[in-house]
C-alpha positions in Angstrom: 0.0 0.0 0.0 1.6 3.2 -1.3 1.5 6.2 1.4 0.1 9.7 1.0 2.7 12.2 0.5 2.8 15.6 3.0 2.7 18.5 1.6 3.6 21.7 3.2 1.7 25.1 2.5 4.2 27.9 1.6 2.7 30.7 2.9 3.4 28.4 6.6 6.6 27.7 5.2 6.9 31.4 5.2 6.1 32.7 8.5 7.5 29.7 10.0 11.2 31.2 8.4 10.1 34.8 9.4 9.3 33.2 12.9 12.6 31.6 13.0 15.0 35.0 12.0 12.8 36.6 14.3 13.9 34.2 17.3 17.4 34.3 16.1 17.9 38.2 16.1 16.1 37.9 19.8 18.4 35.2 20.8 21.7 36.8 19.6 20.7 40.0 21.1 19.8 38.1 24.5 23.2 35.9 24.9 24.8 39.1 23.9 23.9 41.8 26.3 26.4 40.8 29.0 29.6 39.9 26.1 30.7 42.7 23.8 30.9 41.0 20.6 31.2 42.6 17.1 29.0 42.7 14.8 30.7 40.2 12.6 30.8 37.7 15.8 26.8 38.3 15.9 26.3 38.1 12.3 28.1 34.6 12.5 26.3 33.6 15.0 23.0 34.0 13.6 23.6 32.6 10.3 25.0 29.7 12.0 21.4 29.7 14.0 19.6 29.8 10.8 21.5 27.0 9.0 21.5 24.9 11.5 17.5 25.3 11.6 17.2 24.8 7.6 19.9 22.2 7.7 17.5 20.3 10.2 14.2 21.7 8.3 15.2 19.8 5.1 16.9 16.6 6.6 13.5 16.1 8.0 10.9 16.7 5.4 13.6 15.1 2.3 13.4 11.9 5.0 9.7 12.0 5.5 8.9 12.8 1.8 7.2 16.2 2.7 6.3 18.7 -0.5 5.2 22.0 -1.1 2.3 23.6 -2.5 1.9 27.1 -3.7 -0.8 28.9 -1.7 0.4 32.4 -1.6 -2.3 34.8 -3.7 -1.2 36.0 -6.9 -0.4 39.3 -7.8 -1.7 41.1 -10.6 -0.4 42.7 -13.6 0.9 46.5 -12.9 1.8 48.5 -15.8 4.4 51.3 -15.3 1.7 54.8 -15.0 -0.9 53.1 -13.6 -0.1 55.1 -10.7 1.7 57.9 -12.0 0.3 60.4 -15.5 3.3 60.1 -18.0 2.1 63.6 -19.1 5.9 64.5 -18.6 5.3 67.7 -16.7 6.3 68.3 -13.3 4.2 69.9 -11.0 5.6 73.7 -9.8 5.2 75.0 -6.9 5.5 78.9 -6.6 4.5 80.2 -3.4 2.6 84.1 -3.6 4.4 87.0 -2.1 2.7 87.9 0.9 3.0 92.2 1.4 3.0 93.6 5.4 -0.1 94.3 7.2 -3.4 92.5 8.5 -3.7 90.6 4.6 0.0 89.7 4.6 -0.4 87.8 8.1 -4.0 86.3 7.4 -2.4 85.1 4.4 0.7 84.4 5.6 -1.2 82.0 7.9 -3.6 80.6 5.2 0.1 79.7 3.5 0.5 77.9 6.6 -1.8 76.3 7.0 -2.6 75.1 3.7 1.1 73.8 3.5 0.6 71.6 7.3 -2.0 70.0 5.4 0.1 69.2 2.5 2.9 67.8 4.8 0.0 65.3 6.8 -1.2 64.3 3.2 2.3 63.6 1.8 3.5 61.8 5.0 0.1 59.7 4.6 1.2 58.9 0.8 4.7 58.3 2.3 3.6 55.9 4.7 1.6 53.9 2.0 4.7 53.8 -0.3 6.2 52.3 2.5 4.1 49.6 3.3 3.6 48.7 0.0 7.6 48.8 -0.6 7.7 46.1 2.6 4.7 44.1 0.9 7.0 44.1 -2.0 10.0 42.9 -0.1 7.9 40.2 1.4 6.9 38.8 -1.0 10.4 39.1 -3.1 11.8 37.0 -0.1 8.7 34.4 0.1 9.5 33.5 -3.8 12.9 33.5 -2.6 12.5 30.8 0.3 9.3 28.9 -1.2 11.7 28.8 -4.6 14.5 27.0 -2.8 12.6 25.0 -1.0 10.6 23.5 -3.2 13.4 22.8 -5.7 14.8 20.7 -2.4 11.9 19.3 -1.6 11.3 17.9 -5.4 14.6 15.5 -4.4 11.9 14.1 -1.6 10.5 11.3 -3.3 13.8 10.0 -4.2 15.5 10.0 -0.3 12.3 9.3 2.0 13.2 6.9 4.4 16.7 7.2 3.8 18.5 9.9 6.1 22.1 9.3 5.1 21.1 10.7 1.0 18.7 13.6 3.4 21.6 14.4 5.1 23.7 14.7 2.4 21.2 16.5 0.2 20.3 19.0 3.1 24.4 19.8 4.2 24.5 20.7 0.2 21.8 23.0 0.0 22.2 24.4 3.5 26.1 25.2 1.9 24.6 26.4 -1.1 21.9 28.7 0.6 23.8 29.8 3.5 27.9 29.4 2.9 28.1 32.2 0.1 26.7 35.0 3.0 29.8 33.3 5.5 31.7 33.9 2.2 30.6 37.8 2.4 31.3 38.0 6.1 34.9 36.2 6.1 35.8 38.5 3.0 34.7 41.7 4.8 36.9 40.8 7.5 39.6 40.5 5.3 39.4 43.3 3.2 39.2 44.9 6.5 
């Protein structure tokens, strides 16, 4: 009797590796408030945290024959100036002379006004660029992880029940994925 194959949903997949960098940073900054380590010490530190989580991630699901399956929503299709006019014009922005007296002050303050406003409605847009920029990121990094993941997990079928091949496979990737940022890290310190 053949066995049903576990599949994992990438969106869990996802906030289960946001989850685990989360716990990381905490943890490096916990053991670290009573050492003074550099930042190169912490930085090794939590990558070694994080492969050692996705070395252990992928031994156990290429041994138990777990899979993936895309269930993050897709986006639409944006064309460039959806948001924006192309009109090429600029707005400009030429503030009136105010003269002295009662008119120059009341308008003076209108100015003011007026301009606070613009500030609030400009941070507002800001704030929405901003979120939407992070929305962005996310979702850059969940193709990035769900990607990887599922081109390990399509070697599943071929080492369940095996954990010497899982082993090896996972050490590979976990190299692959993870040894090229050490590679950053020990070449900053050189070039240092």
């Amino acid at each position: 009797m053949k066995t049903k194959q576990l599949y994992l949903k990438g969106k869990s997949v996802f906030i289960v590796s946001l989850l685990v960098i989360g716990i990381t940073i905490l943890t490096v900054y916990l053991t670290g408030i009573n050492y003074n380590r550099s930042l190169t010490s912490n930085l090794n530190l939590s990558l070694s945290i994080i492969a050692s989580v996705l070395f252990l991630f992928m031994t156990y699901g290429l041994y138990t024959g777990i899979g993936l399956i895309d269930n993050f929503p897709k986006f639409r299709n944006f064309k460039s100036g959806d948001f924006i006019a192309n009109s090429g014009t600029e707005p400009t922005m030429e503030l009136p002379s105010v003269g002295d007296g009662i008119s120059g002050l009341i308008l003076s303050i209108l100015i003011w006004i007026a301009m606070s406003v613009l500030f609030v409605i400009l941070l507002i847009v800001l704030e929405a660029v901003f979120w939407f920029s992070l929305f962005i990121i996310l979702a850059m990094l969940y193709w990035i992880f769900f990607r990887a993941l599922k081109f390990v997990f399509n070697k599943s079928k071929d080492t369940k029940g095996d954990i010497g091949i899982s082993a090896v496979y996972s050490l590979t990737y976990t190299l692959l994925y993870v040894g090229w940022i050490f590679g950053i890290v020990y070449l900053t310190e050189i070039i240092k």
